[in-house]
C-alpha positions in Angstrom: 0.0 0.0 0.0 1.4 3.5 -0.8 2.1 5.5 2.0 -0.3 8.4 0.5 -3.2 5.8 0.9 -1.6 4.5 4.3 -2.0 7.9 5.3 -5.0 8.5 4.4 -6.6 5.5 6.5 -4.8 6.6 9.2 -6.2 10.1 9.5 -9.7 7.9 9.2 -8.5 5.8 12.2 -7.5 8.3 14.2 -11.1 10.2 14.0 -12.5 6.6 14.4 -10.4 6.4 17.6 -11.5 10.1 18.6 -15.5 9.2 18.3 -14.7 6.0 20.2 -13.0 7.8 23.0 -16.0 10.4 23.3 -18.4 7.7 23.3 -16.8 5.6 26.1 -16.3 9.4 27.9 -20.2 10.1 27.8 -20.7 6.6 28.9 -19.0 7.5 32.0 -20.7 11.0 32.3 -18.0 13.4 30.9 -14.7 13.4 32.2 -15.3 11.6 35.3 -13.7 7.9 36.2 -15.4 4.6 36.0 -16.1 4.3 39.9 -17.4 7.9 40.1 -19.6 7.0 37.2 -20.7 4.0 38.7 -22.0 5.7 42.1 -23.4 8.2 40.7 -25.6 5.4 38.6 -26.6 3.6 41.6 -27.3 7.0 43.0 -30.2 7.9 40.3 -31.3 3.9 40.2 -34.9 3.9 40.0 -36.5 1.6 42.0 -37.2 -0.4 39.3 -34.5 -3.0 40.0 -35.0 -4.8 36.6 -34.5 -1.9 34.9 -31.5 -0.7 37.1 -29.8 -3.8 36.2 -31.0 -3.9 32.3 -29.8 -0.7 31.8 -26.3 -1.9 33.5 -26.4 -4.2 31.4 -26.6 -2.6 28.4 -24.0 0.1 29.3 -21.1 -2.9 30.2 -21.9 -4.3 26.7 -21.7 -1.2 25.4 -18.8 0.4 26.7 -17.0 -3.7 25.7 -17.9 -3.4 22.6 -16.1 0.4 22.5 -12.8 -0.6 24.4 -12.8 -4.0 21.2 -13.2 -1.1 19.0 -10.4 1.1 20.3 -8.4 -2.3 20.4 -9.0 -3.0 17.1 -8.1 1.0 15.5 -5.0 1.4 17.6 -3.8 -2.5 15.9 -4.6 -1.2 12.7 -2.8 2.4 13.7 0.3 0.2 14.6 -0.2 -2.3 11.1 0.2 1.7 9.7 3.3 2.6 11.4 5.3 -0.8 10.7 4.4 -0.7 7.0 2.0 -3.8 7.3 -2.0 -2.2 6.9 -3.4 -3.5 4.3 -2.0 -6.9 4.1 -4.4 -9.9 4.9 -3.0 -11.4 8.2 -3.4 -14.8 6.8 -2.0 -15.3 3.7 -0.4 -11.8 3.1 -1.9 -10.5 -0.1 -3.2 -7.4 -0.4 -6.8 -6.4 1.3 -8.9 -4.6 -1.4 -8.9 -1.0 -0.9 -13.1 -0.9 -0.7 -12.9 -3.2 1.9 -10.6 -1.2 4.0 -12.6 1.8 3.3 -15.8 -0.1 4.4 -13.7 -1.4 7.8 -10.5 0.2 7.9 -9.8 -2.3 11.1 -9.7 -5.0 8.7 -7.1 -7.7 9.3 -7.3 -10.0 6.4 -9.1 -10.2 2.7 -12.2 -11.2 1.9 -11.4 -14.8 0.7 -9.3 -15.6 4.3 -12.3 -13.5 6.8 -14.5 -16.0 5.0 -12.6 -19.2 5.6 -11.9 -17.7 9.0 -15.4 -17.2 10.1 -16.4 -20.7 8.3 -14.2 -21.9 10.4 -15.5 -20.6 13.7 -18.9 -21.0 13.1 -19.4 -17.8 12.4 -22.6 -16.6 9.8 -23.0 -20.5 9.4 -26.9 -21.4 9.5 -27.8 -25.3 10.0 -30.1 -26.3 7.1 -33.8 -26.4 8.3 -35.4 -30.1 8.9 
C-alpha cells in the first residue's frame, strides 16, 4: 500500500479512535472515572431493579464493545506505522482498498475472513429439517 493511501486510513482511524474515546467518555458521564460513574448510577437507580440492572447491562456491553473497538483502531494504527495495513493477516496479499474503506480495522481479505469465520462457526446457519 502507498504511504499516500496508508496515510489516508490513518487520518480515518484516528477520528474513528476520537468518536470511540467520546463515546466511552459520555458513557461515563463526561470526564469523570469509572467508579465515580458507577456511584453516581446507583445513586439515580430507579426503584425499578430490573430496569436498574438492564440498563447496567446494556451500558457494560456497550462500553465492551467500545474498548474491542479502540483495540481493534489502535492494531490497525500500529499495522500503519510498521508498514503492514493493508496486508491480509493470513496469507499476506493485499486487502482490497473498498474493503478497508468499508472497515479500515480489517485484518485479512475477503477470501481468508471467510474461511476464517467458516471456520468458527461464524454466519454459518444449520439447514432447516
Amino acid at each position: 500500500m502507498t504511504h499516500n493511501i496508508s496515510d489516508s486510513f490513518a487520518a480515518q482511524l484516528e477520528q474513528m479512535r476520537r468518536e470511540v474515546l467520546a463515546q466511552l467518555q459520555d458513557q461515563r458521564g463526561g470526564a469523570i472515572g469509572r467508579a465515580e460513574a458507577a456511584a453516581l448510577a446507583r445513586e439515580s437507580e430507579s426503584d425499578d431493579w430490573a430496569q436498574a440492572h438492564s440498563e447496567r447491562d446494556l451500558a457494560f456491553v456497550l462500553a465492551e464493545r467500545e474498548s474491542a473497538e479502540l483495540i481493534a483502531i489502535d492494531q490497525a494504527l500500529q499495522r500503519v506505522a510498521d508498514g503492514s495495513y493493508g496486508l491480509c493477516l493470513d496469507c499476506g496479499a493485499s486487502v482490497a482498498t473498498a474493503r478497508l474503506h468499508a472497515n479500515p480495522t480489517a485484518l485479512r481479505c475477503l477470501t481468508c475472513q471467510t474461511q476464517n469465520e467458516q471456520a468458527q462457526g461464524v454466519g454459518v446457519r444449520s439447514p432447516r429439517h
